[in-house]
C-alpha positions as CSV (number, residue, x, y, z in Angstrom):
1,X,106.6,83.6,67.7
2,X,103.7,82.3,66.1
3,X,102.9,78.7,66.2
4,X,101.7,77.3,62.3
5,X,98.5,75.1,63.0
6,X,98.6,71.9,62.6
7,X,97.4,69.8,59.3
8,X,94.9,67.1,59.8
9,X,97.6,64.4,59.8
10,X,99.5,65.9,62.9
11,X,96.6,66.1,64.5
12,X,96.0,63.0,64.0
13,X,99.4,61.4,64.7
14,X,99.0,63.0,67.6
15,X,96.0,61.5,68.6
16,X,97.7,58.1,67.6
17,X,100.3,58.8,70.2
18,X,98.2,59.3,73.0
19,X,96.3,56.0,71.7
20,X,99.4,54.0,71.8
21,X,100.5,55.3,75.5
22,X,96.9,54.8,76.7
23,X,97.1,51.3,75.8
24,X,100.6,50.5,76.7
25,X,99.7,52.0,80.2
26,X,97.1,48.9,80.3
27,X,96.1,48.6,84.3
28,X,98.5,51.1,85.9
29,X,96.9,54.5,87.1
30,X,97.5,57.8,85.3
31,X,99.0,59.0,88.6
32,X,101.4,56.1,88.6
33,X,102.9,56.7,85.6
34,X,102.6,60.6,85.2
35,X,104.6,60.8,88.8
36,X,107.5,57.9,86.9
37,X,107.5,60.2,83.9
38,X,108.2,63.2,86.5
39,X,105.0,65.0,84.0
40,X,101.9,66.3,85.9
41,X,98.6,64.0,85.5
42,X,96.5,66.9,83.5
43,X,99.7,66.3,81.2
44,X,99.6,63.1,80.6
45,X,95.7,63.0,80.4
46,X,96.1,65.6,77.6
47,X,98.3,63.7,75.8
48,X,96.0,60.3,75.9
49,X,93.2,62.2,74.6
50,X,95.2,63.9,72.0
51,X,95.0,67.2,73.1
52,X,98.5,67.8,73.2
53,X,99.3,66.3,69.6
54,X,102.8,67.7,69.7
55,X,104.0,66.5,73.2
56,X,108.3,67.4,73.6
57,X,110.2,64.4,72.5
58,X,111.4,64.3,75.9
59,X,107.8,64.0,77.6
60,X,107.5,61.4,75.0
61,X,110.3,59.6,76.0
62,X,109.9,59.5,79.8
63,X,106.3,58.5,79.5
64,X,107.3,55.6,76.8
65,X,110.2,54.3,79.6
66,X,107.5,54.8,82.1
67,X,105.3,51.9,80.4
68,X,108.1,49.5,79.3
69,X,107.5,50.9,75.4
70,X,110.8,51.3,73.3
71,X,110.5,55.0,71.5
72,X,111.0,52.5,68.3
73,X,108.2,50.4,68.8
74,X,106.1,53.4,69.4
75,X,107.0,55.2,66.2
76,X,106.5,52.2,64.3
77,X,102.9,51.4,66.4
78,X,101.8,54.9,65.7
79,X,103.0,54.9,62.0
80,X,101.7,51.3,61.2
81,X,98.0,52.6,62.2
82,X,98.3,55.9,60.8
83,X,99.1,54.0,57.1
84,X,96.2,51.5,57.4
85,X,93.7,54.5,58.6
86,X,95.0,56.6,55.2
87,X,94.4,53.1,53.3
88,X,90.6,52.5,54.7
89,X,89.8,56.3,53.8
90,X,91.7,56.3,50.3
């Protein structure tokens, strides 16, 4: 199977995402909450820095539960800051 790259706006989405969980971990370690999410810590490290900009929606999930975030509010964070970064380059 080959995988089709991703376009600039995934990427960026993704990077968005990891944003988002970074700061909704706030104080907690990154081994607190990659051991809740039942995800290694190089995981979850990847996904904060963007470097997993596709993370499975279930990885998603159990990290979001893991820092008290609703999957909705993390959608509409991520979505919210993706528009007004399209709007400052436009």
């Amino acid at each position: 199977m080959v995988r089709v790259p991703l376009n600039e706006q995934e990427r960026q989405r993704g990077e968005l995402l990891g944003q988002a969980l970074r700061e909704a971990r706030g104080a907690r370690s990154m081994v607190e909450i990659a051991a809740a999410s039942g995800i290694s810590t190089e995981t979850l490290r990847k996904i904060e820095k963007g470097r997993i900009p596709t993370p499975a929606f279930f990885t998603v999930a159990a990290v979001a539960d893991a820092v008290g975030l609703s999957l909705d509010e993390l959608r509409k964070d991520v979505a919210a800051t993706l528009e007004a970064q399209q709007r400052m380059s436009a």
